[in-house]
C-alpha positions in Angstrom: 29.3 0.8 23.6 28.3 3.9 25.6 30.6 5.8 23.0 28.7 4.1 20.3 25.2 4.9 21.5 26.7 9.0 22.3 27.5 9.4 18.6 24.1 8.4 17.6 22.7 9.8 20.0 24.0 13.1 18.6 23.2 12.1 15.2 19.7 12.1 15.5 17.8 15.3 15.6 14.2 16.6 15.2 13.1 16.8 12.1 11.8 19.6 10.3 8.3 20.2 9.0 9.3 21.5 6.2 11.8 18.6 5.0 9.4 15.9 6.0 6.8 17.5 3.6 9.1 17.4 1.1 9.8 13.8 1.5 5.8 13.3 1.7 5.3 15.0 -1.2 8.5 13.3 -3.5 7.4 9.7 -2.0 3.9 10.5 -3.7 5.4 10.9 -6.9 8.1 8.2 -6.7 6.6 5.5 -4.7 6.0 2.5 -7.9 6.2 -1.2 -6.9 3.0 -1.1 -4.8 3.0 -1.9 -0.7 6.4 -3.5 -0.9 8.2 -0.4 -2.8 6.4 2.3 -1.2 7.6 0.5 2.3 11.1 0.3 1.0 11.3 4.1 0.0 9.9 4.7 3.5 12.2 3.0 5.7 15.3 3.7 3.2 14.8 7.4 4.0 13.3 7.5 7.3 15.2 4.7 8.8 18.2 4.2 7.1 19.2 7.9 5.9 17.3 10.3 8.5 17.3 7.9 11.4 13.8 10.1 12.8 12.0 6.5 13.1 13.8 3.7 14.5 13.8 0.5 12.8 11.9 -1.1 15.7 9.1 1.8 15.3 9.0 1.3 11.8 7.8 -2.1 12.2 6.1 -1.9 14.7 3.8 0.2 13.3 3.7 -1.2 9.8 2.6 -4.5 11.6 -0.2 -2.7 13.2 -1.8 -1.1 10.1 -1.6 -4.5 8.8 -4.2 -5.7 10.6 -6.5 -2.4 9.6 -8.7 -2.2 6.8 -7.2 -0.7 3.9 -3.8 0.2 2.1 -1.5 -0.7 4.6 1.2 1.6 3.2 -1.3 5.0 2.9 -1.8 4.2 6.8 1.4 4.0 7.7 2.0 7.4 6.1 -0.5 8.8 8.2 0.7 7.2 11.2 4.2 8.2 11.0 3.5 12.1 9.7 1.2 11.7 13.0 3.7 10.9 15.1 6.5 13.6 13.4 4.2 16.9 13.3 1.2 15.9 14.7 -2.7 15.9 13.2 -1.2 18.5 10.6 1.6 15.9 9.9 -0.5 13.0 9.7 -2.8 14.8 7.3 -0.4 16.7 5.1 1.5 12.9 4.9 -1.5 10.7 4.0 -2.7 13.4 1.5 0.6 14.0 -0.6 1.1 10.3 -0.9 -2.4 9.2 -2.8 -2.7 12.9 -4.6 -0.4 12.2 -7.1 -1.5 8.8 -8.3 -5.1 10.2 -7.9 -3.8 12.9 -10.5 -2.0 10.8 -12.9 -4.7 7.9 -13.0 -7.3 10.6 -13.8 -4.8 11.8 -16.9 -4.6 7.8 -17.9 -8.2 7.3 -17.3 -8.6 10.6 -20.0 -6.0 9.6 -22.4 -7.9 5.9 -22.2 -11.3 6.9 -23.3 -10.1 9.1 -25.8 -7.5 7.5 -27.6 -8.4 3.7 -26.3 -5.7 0.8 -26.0 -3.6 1.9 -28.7 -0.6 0.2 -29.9 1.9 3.5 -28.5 0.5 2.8 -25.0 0.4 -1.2 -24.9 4.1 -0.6 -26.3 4.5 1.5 -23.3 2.9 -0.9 -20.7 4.9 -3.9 -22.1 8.1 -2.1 -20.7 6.7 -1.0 -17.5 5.3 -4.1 -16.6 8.6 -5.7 -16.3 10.1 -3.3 -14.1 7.2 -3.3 -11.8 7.8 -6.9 -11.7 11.3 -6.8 -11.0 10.6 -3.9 -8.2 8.1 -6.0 -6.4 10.5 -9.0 -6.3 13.8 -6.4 -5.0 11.0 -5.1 -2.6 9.8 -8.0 -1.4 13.8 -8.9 -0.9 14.6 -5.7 1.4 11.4 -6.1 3.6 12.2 -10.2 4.2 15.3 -8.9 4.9 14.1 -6.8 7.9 11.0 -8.8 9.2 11.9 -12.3 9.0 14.4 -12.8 11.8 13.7 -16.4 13.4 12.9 -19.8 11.8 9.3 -19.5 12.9 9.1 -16.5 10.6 10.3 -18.1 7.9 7.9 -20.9 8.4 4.9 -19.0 8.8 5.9 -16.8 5.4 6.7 -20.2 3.6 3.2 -21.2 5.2 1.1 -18.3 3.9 2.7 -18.3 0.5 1.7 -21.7 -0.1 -1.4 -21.6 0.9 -2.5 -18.3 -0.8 -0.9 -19.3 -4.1 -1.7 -23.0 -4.4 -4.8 -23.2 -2.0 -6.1 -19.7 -2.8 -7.0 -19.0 0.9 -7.8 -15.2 1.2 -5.3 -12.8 3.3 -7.9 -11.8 6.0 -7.9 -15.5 6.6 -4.5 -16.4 6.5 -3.8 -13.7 9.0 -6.7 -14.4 11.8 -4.7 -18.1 11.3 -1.4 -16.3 11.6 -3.0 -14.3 14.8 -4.3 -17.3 16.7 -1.5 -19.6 16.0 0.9 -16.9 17.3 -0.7 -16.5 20.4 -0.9 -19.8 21.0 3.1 -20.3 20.2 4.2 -17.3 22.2 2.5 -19.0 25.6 3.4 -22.0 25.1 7.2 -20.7 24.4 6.0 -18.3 27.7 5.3 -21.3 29.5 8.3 -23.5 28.6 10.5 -20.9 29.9 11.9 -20.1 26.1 12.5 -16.6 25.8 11.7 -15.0 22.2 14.6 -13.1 21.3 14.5 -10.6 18.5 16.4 -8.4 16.6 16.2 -4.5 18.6 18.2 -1.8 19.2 19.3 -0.9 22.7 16.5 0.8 24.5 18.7 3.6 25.2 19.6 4.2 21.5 16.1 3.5 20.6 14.4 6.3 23.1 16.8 9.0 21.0 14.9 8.3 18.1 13.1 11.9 17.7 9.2 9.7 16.6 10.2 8.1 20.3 10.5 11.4 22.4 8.1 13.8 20.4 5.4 13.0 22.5 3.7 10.6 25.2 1.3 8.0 24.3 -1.8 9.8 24.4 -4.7 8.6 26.6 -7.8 7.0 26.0 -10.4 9.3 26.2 -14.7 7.7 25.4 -15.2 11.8 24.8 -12.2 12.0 22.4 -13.1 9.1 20.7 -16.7 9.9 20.1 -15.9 13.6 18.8 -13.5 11.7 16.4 -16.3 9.5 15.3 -18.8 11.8 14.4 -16.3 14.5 13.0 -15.3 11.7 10.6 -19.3 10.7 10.0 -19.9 14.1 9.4 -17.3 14.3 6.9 -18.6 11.2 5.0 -22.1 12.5 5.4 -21.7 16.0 3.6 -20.2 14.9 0.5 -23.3 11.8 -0.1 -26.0 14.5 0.7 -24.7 16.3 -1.7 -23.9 13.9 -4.4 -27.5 12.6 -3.4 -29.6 15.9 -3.8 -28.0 17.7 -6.3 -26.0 15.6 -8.9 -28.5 13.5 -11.4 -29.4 10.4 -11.3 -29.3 9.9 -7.1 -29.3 6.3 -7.0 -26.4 6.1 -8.7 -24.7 8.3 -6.8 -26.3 6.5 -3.3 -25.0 2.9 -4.6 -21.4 4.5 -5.6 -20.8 6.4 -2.5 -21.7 3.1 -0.2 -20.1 0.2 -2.5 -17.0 2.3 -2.2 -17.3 3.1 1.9 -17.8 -0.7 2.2 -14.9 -1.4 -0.3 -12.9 0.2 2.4 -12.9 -2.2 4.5 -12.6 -5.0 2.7 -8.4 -4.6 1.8 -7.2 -6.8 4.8 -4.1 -8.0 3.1 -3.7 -5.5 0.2 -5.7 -4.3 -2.6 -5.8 -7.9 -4.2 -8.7 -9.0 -1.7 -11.0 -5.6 -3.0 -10.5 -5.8 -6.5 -12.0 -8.8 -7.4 -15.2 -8.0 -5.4 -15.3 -4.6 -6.8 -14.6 -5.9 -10.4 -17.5 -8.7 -10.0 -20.0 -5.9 -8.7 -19.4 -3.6 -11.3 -19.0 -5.3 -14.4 -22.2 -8.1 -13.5 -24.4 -6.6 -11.2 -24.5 -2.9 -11.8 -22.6 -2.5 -15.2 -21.0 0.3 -15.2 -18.0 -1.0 -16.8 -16.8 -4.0 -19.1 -14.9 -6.8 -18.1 -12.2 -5.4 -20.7 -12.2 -1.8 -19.3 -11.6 -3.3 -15.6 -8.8 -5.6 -16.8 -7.1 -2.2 -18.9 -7.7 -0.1 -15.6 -6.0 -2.6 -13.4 -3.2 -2.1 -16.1 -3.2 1.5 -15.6 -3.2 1.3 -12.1 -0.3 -0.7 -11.8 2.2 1.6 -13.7 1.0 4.4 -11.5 2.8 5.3 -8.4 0.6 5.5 -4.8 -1.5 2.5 -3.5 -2.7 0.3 -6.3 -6.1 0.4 -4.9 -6.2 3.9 -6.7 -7.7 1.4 -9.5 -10.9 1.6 -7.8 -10.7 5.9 -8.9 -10.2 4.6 -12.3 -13.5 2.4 -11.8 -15.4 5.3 -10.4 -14.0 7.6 -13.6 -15.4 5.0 -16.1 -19.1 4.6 -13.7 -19.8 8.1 -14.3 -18.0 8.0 -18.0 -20.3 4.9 -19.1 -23.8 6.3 -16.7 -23.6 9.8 -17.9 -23.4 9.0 -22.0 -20.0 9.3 -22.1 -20.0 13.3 -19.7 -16.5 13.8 -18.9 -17.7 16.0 -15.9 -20.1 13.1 -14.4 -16.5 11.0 -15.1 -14.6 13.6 -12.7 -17.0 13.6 -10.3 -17.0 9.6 -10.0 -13.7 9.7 -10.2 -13.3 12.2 -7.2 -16.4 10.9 -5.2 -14.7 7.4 -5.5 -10.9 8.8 -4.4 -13.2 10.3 -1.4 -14.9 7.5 0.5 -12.1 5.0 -0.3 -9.2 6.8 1.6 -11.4 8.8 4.0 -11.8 5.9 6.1 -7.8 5.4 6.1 -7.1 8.7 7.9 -10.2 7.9 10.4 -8.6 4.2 11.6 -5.2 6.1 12.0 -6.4 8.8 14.2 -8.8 7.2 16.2 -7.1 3.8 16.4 -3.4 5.7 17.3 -3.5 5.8 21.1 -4.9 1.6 20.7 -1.8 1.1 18.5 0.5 2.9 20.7 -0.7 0.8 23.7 -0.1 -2.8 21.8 3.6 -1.6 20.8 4.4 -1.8 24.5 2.7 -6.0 24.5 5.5 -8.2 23.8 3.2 -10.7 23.1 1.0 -8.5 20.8 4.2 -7.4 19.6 5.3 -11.3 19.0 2.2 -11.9 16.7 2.3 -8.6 14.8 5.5 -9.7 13.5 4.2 -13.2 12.2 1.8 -11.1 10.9 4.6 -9.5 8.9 6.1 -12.5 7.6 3.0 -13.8 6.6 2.3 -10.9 4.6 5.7 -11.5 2.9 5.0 -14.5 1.8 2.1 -13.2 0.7 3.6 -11.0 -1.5 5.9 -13.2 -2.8 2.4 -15.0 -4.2 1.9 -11.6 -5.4 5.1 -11.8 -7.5 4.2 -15.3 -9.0 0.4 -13.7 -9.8 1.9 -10.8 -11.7 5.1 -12.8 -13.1 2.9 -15.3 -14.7 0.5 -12.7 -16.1 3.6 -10.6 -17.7 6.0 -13.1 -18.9 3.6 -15.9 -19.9 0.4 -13.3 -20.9 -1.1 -15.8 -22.9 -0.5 -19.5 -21.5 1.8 -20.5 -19.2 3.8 -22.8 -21.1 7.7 -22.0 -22.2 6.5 -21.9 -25.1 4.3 -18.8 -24.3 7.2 -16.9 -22.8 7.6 -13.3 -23.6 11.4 -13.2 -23.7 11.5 -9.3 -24.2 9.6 -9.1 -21.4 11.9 -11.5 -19.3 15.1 -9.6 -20.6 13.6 -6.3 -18.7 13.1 -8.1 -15.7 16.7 -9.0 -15.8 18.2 -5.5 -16.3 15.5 -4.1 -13.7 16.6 -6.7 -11.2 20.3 -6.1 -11.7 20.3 -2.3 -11.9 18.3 -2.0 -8.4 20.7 -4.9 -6.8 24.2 -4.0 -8.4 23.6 -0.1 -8.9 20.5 1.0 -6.4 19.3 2.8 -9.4 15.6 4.7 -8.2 12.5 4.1 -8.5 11.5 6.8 -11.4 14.7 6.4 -13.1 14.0 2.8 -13.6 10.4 3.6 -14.7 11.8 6.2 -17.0 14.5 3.6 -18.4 11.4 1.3 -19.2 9.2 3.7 -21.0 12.4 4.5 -23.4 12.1 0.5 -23.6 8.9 0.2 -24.1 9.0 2.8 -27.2 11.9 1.0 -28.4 9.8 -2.1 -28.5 7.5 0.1 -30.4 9.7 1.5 -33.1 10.6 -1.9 -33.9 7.0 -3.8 -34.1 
């Protein structure tokens, strides 16, 4: 054992700035699948090919952004670039992974209001719908794998699947259930004398971890915490003044910059508990877009890589496209203004909230309910799959008779190239658009 842990010991090294940016900025561009595949690229190459975070760490961590407002995934990229390299790491990390969706659904949001939904690109969508099918359910596979490790977290994900697919309770529900039941589980197993045994590495192994031994937990400070506060108010407040006092049409601008703020923090559970709210408020109270546009740019949005809450840049795009007579500029600016408030408040949870999150890792009973948190999210997003599986293979009713088989055949081969050969992420989404204008040539 003590020969074991002085090999890996010796494996493990610090790693460089320089590398990890490059990993930040190629996760950015390769990270399709939403929460599940951008988690899975994470872990695959910090975990299981670098080894600079520890598999504990990893989850650890991911359980506490869970319970945060917003993209879980975009916060955990902050978090762990925090904890590599520091404020520049964090920022550098949570930047390169939402700059490159934000790039791409700005091209798609152009190529959509100039061409519109032309038969090329639903071609193209019907083969990339599939695959992102087939890497949410591989996704979903590898992160079950890793967080459900007792019967009680099999229950509690067989729990919150069933009652977020046929009961249609909201996540932010299901998890304050998941939170109070788990408490109330680990004391009475506390009490009983049971010990909760899960799945760790050895402490020694796990202190040579370089995210371990970088740096101390930092302390609490009331003075730090304030500055933080109002740097990060300030930074929300500069942009609306001047959105407010020198773009046109101010109220527009006022009702945009605070529906998105507030949007913010309303993604407990994933960016399926925002975008029906923002998709109610902006196509029947404020109409800025159609319901038709909102479905196409939740299309868009999922064949993009980054957090699929990037939709909601697509939605500010079209505001200012739709307001402004159809300006392309005013459509930047709503599209940037949107990208703004949404993730700002990401990188202002992680760095405020760190030392908070640092201090629950060491509460095994914390620690206990964060990951029934986890499996309840993964049964979560196994509801997920069935929401986007009966919207792709059965688009029109979901009867057999409705069932798009081309569409099922890709799912297949998707499913058996990531299981049988591993292949990646882009070369599978490459693979599908070659499908997908195949499927064209032959209409």
């Amino acid at each position: 054992m003590g020969e074991k842990i002085s090999v890996e010991r010796n494996e493990l090294r610090t790693p460089d700035f320089r590398e990890a940016l490059r990993f930040w900025f190629i996760l950015g561009w390769i990270s399709f699948g939403g929460t599940t595949g951008h988690i899975t690229l994470m872990h695959d190459f910090l975990v299981d090919k670098k080894k600079w975070v520890s598999n504990k760490k990893f989850f650890q961590a991911l359980n506490a952004c869970m319970l945060l407002p917003g993209p879980e995934a975009h916060q955990l990229t902050i978090y762990l670039g925090w904890k590599l390299h520091g404020l520049k790491g964090g920022i550098l990390a949570g930047l390169f992974f939402i700059l490159p969706s934000l790039f791409i659904i700005f091209g798609l949001s152009l190529v959509y209001v100039y061409f519109g939904n032309s038969t090329i690109l639903s071609a193209l969508f019907s083969g990339l719908k599939p695959a992102v099918l087939a890497i949410v359910l591989f996704a979903t596979y590898k992160v079950g794998q890793k967080s459900l490790l007792s019967a009680w977290h099999y229950i509690v994900a067989l729990a919150a699947f069933s009652l977020s697919y046929f009961v249609k309770i909201p996540m932010p529900w299901i998890i304050l259930g998941v939170i109070v039941g788990g408490f109330i589980l680990y004391f009475l197993k506390t009490k009983k004398g049971t010990a909760i045994v899960e799945k760790e590495e050895a402490k020694d192994v796990e202190e040579c971890y370089p995210i371990n031994s970088l740096e101390k937990v930092p302390p609490i400070s009331v003075r730090t915490t304030c500055l933080q506060l109002s740097t990060f108010f300030l930074l929300w407040l500069g942009p609306f003044i001047f959105l407010y006092v020198f773009m046109p049409d101010a109220a527009f601008w006022k009702e945009l910059s605070f529906l998105f703020t507030r949007s913010a923090y309303f993604t407990i559970g994933g960016s399926y508990t925002v975008i029906p709210y923002i998709a109610g408020l902006v196509t029947e109270k404020f109409f800025w877009l159609t319901k038709m546009q909102m479905i196409d740019g939740f299309a868009l949005a999922e064949t993009t890589p980054g957090p699929l809450v990037i939709v909601l840049a697509y939605v500010g795009f079209m505001a200012g496209f739709n307001h402004f007579d159809h300006s392309y500029v005013m459509a930047t600016v709503g599209l940037t203004a949107t990208a703004y408030f949404t993730f700002l408040q990401n990188f202002a949870l992680i760095f405020v909230g760190a030392p908070l999150i640092e201090r629950s890792q060491k509460n095994t009973a914390i620690q206990y309910v964060l990951s029934l948190v986890t499996a309840s999210v993964v049964g979560v997003i196994v509801n997920l799959a069935f929401y986007l599986g009966q919207g792709i293979l059965f688009p029109k009713a979901f009867v057999v008779a409705e069932l798009d088989w081309r569409a099922l055949l890709w799912v297949a081969v998707s499913i058996f190239l990531l299981f049988r050969y591993r292949i990646g992420m882009l070369q599978l989404i490459l693979l599908s658009l070659l499908y997908g204008f195949l499927l064209y040539l032959l209409s």
